[in-house]
N, C-alpha and C positions, 0 to 999 in steps of 0.2 A: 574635524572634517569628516565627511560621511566615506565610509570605505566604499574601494573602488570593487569592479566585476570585468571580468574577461568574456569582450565583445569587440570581433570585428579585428582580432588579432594583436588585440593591445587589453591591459586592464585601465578601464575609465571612469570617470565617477560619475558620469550621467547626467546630462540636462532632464532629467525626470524629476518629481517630488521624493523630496528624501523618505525614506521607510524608518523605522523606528521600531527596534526589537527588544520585546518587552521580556523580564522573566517573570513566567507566572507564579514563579515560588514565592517571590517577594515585591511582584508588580515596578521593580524598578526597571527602568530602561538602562540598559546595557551595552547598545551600539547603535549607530545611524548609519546607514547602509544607500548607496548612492540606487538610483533606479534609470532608467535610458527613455530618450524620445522615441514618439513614434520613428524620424527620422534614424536612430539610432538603431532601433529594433531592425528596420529596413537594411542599414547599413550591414549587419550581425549577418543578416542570413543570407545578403547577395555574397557576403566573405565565405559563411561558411558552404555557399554549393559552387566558391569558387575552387576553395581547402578539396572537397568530394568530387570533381571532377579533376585535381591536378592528378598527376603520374603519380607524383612520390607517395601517393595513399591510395588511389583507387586501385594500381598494379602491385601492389606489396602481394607477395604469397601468403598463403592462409600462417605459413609458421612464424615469417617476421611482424602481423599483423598478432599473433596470438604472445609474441615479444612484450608488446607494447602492454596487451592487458597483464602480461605475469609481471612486471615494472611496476605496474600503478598500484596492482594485488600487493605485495612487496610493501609499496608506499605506507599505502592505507593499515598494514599489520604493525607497520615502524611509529605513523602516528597514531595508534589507536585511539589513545588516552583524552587528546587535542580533538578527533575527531566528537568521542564520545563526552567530554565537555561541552563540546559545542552544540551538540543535538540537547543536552539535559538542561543546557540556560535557556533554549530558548520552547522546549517543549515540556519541560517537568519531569520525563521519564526519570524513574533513577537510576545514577551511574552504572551501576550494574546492571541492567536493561540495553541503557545505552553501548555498553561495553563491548556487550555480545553481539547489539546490532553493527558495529562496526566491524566486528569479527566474520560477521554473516555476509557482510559488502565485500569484505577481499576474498571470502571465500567463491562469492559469484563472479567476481571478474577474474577468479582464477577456474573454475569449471568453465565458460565461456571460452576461456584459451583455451581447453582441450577440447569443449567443442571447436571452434573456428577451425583449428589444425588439423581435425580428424573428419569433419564432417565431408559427406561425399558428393559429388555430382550424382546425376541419375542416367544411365543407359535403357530408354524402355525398347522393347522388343519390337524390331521394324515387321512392318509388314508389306514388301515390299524391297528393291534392291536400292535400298538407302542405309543409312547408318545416323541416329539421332541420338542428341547428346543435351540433355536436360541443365543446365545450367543457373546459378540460384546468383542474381546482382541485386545491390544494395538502391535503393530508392534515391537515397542522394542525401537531402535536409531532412533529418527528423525533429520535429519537435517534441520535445519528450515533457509531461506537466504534473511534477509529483505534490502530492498532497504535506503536510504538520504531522503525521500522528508517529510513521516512522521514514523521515526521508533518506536514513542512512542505509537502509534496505532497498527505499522504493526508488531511492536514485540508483544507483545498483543496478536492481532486476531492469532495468532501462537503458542506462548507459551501455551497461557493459556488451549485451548480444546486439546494440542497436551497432556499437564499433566494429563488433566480430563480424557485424556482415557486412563492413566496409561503409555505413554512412557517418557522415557530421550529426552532431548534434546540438538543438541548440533546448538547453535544461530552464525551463519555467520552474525555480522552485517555489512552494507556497509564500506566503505573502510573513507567516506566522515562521519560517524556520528556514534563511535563505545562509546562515552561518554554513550547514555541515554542503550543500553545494557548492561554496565558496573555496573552502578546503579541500574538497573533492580535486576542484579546478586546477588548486595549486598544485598537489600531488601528482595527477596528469603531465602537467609542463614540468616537476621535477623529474616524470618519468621520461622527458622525453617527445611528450606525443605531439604532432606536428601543431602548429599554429593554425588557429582558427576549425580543427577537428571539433573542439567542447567550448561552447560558450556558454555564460549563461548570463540569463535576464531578470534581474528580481524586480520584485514589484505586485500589485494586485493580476488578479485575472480578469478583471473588469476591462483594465487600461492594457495592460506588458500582453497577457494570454490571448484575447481581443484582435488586438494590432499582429500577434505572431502568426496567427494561423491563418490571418489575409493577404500574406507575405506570399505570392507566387514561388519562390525556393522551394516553399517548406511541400516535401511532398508525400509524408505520413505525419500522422500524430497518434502519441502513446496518449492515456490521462490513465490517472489514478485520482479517485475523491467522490464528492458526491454525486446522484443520479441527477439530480436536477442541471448540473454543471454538463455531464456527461452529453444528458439531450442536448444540449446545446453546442455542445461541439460538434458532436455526431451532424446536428442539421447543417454547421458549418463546412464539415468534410463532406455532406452528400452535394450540398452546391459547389465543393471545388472539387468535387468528383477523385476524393483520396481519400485513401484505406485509413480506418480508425478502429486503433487497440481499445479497449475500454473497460476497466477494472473499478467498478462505483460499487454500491452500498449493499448491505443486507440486515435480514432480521434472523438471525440462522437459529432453527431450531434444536436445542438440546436436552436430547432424552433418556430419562432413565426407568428400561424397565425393570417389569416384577423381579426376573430372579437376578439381578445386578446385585456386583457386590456397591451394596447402598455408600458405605462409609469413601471407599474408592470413589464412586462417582459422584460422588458431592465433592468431593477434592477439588475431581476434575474440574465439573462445573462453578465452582471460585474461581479458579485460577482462568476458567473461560470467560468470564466474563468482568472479572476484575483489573487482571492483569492490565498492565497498562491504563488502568481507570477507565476499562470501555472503550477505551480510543481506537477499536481495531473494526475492518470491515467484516473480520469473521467472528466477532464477538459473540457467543453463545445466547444472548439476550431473551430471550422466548422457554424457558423451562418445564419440558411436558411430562407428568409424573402420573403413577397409576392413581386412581381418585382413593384409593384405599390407604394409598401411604402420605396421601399429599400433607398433613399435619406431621407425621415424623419428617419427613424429607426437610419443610419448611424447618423445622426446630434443628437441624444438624447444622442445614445451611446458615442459618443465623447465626450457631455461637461460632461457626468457622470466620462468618463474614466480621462480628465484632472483634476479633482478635485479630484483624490485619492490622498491622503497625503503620499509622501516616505520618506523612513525614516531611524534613526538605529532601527532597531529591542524594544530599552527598551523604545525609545520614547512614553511619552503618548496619542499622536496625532498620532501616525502613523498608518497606515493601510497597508502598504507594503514595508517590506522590501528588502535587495538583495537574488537572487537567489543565491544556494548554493555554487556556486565556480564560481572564476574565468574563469576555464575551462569553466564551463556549459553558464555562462555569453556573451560568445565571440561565442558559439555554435549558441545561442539564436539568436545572434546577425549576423551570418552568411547565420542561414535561410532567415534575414528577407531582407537580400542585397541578396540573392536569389530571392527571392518574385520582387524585384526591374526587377531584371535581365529579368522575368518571364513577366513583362506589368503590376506589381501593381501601385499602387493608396497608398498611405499610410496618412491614414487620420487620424491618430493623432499618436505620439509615433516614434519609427525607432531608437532611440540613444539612447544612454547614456544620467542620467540625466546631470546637469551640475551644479556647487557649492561643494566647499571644501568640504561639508559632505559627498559627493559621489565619492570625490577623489580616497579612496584605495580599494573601496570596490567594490560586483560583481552587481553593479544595473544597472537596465531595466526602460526603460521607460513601461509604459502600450500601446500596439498596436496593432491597428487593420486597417485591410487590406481590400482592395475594388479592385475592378474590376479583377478578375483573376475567370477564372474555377474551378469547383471543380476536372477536372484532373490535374491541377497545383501541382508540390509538395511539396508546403509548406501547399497544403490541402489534401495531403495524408498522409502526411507522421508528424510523432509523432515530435511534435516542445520543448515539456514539460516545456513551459515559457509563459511569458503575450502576447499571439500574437492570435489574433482573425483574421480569414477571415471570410468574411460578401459575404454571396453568393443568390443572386434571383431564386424563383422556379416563375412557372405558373400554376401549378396546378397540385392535389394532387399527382399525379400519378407522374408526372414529381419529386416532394417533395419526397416521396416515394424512386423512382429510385434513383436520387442524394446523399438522406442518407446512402442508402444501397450500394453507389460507393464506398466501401473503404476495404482493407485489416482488419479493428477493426471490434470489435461487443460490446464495453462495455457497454457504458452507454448512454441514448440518454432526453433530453428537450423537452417537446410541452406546451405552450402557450394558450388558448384556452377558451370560454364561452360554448366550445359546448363540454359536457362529452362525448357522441355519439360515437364525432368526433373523440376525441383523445382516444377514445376506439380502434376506428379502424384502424386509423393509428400507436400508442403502438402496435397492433398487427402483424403490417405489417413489422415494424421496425424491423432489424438484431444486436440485442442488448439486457446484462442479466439484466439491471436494467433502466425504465423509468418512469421519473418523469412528473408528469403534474401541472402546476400554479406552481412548487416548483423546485430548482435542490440543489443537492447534501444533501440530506435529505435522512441517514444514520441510520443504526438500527441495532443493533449488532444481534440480534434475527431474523434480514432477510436475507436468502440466497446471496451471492453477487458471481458476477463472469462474464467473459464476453463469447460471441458468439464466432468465425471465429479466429485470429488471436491474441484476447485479450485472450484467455488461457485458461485452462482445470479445470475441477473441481468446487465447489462452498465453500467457504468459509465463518463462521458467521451464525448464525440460529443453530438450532439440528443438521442439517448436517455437520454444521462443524465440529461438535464431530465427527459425524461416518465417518469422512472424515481422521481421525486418526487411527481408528481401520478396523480390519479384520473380516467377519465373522464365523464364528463356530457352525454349526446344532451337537448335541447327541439328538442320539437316544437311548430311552431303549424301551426294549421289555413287553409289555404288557401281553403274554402270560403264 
């Protein structure tokens, strides 16, 4: 029987087509997971803005409302392991990836409680014999629509400040990894949290996501995933005239210059772009190098990249496992015989690995790419797998220009002995979050979001609360 999902204040198993959750490690199916009618979707959210307007949750104070998330925080630390299981069968990451990302979920629904409990109203200065009083309330239904790559994070940075400011949620998780919001679900309702506050709806975004967001209830929506998905949304919320969070794609540039220390920042740059097999929106993929060292730089990167261990995911040796499906696998795989098509160079990587432990599963080799432009499209355009192009600047300006070629703006690398330097190139860069000597160095407390094309809004930090709510000035009269 295909397992059930909490909607509408019960767990059901859905007059929808059942889903089917595959492991990419070894391509077998491992669960069938129930999916909901349009009627059903319907039902979900006129519950859940019935849940967002009762008493017992809209009037809770900010400290017994920040109760519920240190409960769930709690939960989610008690199950790590179960949680982290669940995310690794059905996305490949390996357990130890997965581990930490479960660690990094209770750690956000527990910063979110000391936001909610701490955060303040606003008194702005009258002008005039009144007395005004800025007040921050929660929209009501959110519909919150996480991505496959990490949704043990991405449901997280979602749920948790969308509750702190007092709305329901109802969680679209991807179509590819609806196991770890399942569990999420459950840990909530062992924490306590009222009925019909979290539901969620699996299923594609075609059909479940579709039908969600034409649901009159719903009256924000988060997403996180690709840009072309994003547009879409985006023109659905301008015709229902609601606010849309929107964390999509990029091609982020990382660089290392002259006086860097070279052997550190080729680390780096592995680890930026491999980690996780690519699978992230701030993947370093774009590598701008002086044209003087680009042959050394190329040969460091290589024997680092051939010495990553692949693996199955529970391996204790492993450091990379398969990207998350099939599909995506053969996608990965089609940019990079693109790239081929294109006048690349392919200097380490290109196939599939080879040996029975890679037989059924979606693995990648680690790959990185030489001699192409950065007008090329396999360095335009969002590849979300282990595949590096390695491109030469001349100088800074030229560095500069080339970074800022591209449709993204998310996340950007510089390398560097000189703070000065990469003061002013950080500045110069088209991108919401850059790192220098460090990448992907994450803070749930800092605003995250990207420029141009990488999507709207910022999520994480204080703002991500008031990225949930609306504001409210009363006046009273002084007189």
């Amino acid at each position: 029987m295909a397992m059930k999902f909490p909607a509408s204040g019960r767990w059901i198993t859905g007059a929808g087509p059942v889903l089917q959750s595959t492991n990419p490690a070894t391509g077998l199916v491992h669960a069938e997971i129930g999916t909901p009618s349009s009627e059903e979707i319907a039902q979900a959210c006129a519950f859940a803005a019935e849940s967002a307007a009762a008493k017992s949750w809209r009037d809770l104070k900010p400290h017994q409302r920040a109760d519920y998330l240190h409960r769930i925080a709690n939960g989610i630390s008690h199950g790590l392991d179960d949680l982290a299981q669940a995310q690794m069968i059905e996305n490949g990451k390996t357990l130890k990836e997965c581990r930490q990302q479960a660690a990094s979920a209770a750690a956000t629904f527990r910063y979110y409680a000391a936001v909610c409990e701490t955060m303040e109203s606003a008194v702005p200065p009258s002008r005039g014999d009144y007395l005004v009083v800025t007040t921050f309330e929660p929209y009501g239904v959110v519909a919150a629509i996480t991505p496959w790559n990490s949704p043990l994070t991405m449901e997280a940075q979602k749920v948790a400040p969308a509750l702190a400011a007092g709305n329901t949620v109802v969680l679209k998780p991807s179509e590819v990894t609806t196991l770890p919001s399942l569990s999420l679900a459950r840990i909530c309702e062992e924490a306590g949290l009222p009925s019909g506050i979290l539901s969620v709806l699996p299923g594609y975004g075609r059909d479940v996501g579709t039908s969600l967001l034409a649901q009159r209830e719903v009256r924000m929506v988060s997403f996180t995933g690709g840009t072309e998905t994003g547009r879409a949304i985006a023109q659905t919320a301008a015709k229902r005239l609601i606010p849309a969070a929107l964390e999509l794609g990029g091609k982020s540039p990382h660089i290392i210059l002259e006086d860097a220390d070279i052997d550190a920042a080729c680390a780096g740059v592995v680890d930026g772009i491999f980690e996780g097999m690519g699978q992230s929106c701030v993947a370093g993929s774009r590598l701008f190098v002086p044209r003087a060292r680009h042959d050394e730089i190329v040969d460091i990167l290589v024997r680092k990249a051939e010495s990553i261990r692949l693996g199955q995911p529970t391996g204790p040796d492993t450091e990379l496992g398969p990207l998350s499906s099939h599909h995506h696998r053969d996608k990965v795989a089609d940019y990079v015989d693109l790239a081929r098509k294109e006048g690349a160079s392919i200097a380490t990587g290109g196939s599939r690995p080879s040996g029975s432990e890679f037989d059924n599963g979606a693995f990648y080799q680690p790959t990185i790419i030489t001699g192409l432009t950065n007008a090329a499209r396999v360095c335009q355009e969002e590849i979300f797998g282990p595949v590096l192009c390695v491109l030469p600047f001349d100088n800074e300006q030229d560095l500069v220009e080339q970074a800022n070629d591209t449709a993204f703006g998310l996340a950007c690398g510089i390398w560097t002995s000189d703070y000065r330097r990469a003061w002013r190139i950080s500045r110069a860069i088209d991108a919401g979050t850059v790192w220098v000597n460090t990448y992907k160095q994450l803070s749930i407390s800092a605003p995250f979001g990207g420029f141009k094309d990488s999507g709207i809004g910022r999520e994480k930090g204080l703002s991500g609360m008031r990225l949930y709510q609306q504001a409210k000035s009363t006046y009273f009269s002084m007189k």
